[in-house]
C-alpha positions as CSV (number, residue, x, y, z in Angstrom):
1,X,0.0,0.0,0.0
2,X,2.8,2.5,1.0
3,X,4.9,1.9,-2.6
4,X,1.2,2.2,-4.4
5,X,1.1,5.6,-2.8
6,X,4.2,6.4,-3.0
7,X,4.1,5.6,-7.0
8,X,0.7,7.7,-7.1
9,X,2.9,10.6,-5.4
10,X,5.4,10.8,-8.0
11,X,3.4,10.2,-11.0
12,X,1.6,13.3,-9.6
13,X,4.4,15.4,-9.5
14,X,6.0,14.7,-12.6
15,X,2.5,15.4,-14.4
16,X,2.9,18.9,-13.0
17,X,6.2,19.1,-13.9
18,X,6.3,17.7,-17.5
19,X,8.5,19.7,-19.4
20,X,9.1,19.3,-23.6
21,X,12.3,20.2,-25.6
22,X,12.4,20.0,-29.4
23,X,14.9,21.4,-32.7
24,X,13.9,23.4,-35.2
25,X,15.7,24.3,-38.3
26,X,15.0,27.5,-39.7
27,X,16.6,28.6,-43.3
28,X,18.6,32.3,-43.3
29,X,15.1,34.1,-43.8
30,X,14.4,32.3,-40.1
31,X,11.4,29.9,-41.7
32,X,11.2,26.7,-40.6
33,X,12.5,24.1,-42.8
34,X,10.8,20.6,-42.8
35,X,13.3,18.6,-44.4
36,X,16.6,19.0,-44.2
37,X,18.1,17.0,-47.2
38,X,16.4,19.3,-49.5
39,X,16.7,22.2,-48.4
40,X,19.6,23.8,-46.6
41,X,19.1,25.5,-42.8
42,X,21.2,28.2,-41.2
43,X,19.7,28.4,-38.3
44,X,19.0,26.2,-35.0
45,X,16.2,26.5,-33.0
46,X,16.5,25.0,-29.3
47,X,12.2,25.1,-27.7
48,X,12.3,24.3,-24.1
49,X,9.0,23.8,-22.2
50,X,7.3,23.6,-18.9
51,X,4.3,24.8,-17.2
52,X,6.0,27.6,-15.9
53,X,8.0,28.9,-18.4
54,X,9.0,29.2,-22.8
55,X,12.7,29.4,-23.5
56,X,13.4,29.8,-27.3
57,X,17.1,30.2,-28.3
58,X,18.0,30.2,-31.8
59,X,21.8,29.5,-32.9
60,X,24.1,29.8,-36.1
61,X,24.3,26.5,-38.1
62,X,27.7,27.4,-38.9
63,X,29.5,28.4,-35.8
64,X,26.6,27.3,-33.1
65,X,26.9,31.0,-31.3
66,X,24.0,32.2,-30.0
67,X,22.0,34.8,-31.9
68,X,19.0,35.4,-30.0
69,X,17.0,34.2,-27.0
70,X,13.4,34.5,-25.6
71,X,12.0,33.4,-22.4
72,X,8.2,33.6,-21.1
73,X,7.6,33.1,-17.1
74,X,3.8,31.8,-16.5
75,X,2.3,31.8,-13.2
76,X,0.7,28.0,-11.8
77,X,-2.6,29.2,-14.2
78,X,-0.2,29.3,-17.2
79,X,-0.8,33.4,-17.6
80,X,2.3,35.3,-18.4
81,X,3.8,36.9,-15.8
82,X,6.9,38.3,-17.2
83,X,9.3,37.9,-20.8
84,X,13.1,38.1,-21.4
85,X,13.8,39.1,-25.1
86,X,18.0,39.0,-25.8
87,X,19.5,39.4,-29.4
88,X,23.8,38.8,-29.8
89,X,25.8,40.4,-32.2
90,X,27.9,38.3,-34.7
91,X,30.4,37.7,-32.1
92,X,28.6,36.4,-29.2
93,X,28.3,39.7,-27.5
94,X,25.1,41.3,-25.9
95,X,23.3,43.7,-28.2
96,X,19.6,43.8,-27.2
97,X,18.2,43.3,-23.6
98,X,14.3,43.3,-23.1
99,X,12.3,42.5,-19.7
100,X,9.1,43.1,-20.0
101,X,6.7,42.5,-16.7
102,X,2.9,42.0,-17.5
103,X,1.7,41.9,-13.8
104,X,3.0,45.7,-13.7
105,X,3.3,46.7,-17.5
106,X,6.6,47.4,-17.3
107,X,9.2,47.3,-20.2
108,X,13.0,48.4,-19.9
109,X,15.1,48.3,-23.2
110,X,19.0,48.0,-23.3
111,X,20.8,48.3,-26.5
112,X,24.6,47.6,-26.2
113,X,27.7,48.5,-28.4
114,X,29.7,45.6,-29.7
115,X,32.7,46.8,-27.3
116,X,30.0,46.5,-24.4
117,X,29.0,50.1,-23.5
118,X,25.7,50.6,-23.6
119,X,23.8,52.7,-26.4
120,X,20.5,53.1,-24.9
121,X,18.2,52.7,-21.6
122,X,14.1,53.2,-22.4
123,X,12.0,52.3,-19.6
124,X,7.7,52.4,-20.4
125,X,5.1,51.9,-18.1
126,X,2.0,51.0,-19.3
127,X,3.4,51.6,-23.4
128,X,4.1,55.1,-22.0
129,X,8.2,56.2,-21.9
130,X,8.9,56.8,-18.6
131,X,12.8,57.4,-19.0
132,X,15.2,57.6,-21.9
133,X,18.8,57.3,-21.6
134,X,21.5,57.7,-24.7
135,X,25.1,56.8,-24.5
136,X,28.1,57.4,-27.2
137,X,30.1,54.2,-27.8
138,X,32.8,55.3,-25.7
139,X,30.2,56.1,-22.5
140,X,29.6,59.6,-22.6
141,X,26.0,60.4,-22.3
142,X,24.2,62.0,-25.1
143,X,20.9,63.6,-26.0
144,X,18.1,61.9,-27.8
145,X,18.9,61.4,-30.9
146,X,16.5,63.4,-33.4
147,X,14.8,61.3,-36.0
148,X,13.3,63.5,-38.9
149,X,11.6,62.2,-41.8
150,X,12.8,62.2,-45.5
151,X,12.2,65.0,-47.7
152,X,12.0,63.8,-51.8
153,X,14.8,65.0,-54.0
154,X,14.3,68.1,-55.5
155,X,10.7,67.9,-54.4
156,X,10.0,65.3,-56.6
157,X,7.1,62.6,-54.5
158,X,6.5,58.8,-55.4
């Protein structure tokens, strides 16, 4: 009786901890590609699973460094609670860092250099900015850069 319950224990727990991990192979547009001895893949997708979280990373067929990764935290209902966006540059190094909380509707933003100084800071509340910080490549702080739209040549439109 005591191993029948003990059994019934575990087979309990792992139910609520099943977790799922699976490839993908994604060609240099980032579609998926089905089969692999036709068609030629550049990129490898690693999907890890549970019921409390999404991890997505996708690496370079070539030279298996990391390119981007995105995580998802649920809560025990499976809601999202909270996301983790990071893209890499070519060589491995940080270039994009983005935690987003849903409980509070928070988002902050970090954009990085390749030498590892940081390029920008945004921070929302609610898709409102709350705070914008810009950096030079060497440190420095600088003001927001001004983004103006494109006038045609010589007036010419279309």
């Amino acid at each position: 009786m005591k191993s029948i319950l003990i059994a019934l224990l575990f087979s309990v727990y792992s139910i609520n901890t099943l977790t799922a991990q699976r490839l993908e192979f994604l060609n240099e547009h980032y579609f998926q590609v089905y089969d692999t001895l036709v068609y030629e893949y550049s990129f490898i997708k690693v999907i890890h699973e549970d019921s409390a979280s999404l991890k997505t990373q996708i690496f370079r067929k070539k030279d298996k460094i990391k390119i981007s990764q995105y995580t998802l935290i649920k809560d025990n209902n499976g809601v999202d609670k909270a996301e983790l966006t990071l893209r890499f540059y070519d060589s491995g190094k940080l270039k994009y860092n983005c935690k987003k909380d849903f409980i509070t509707n928070e988002e902050i933003i970090k954009e990085y250099y390749e030498n590892g100084n940081p390029k920008s800071e945004i921070s929302t509340s609610n898709e409102e900015v709350i705070s914008e910080k810009y950096f030079s490549e060497s440190g420095e702080v600088r003001p927001k850069p001004i983004i103006k739209e494109a006038l045609p040549k010589d007036g010419l439109a279309g």
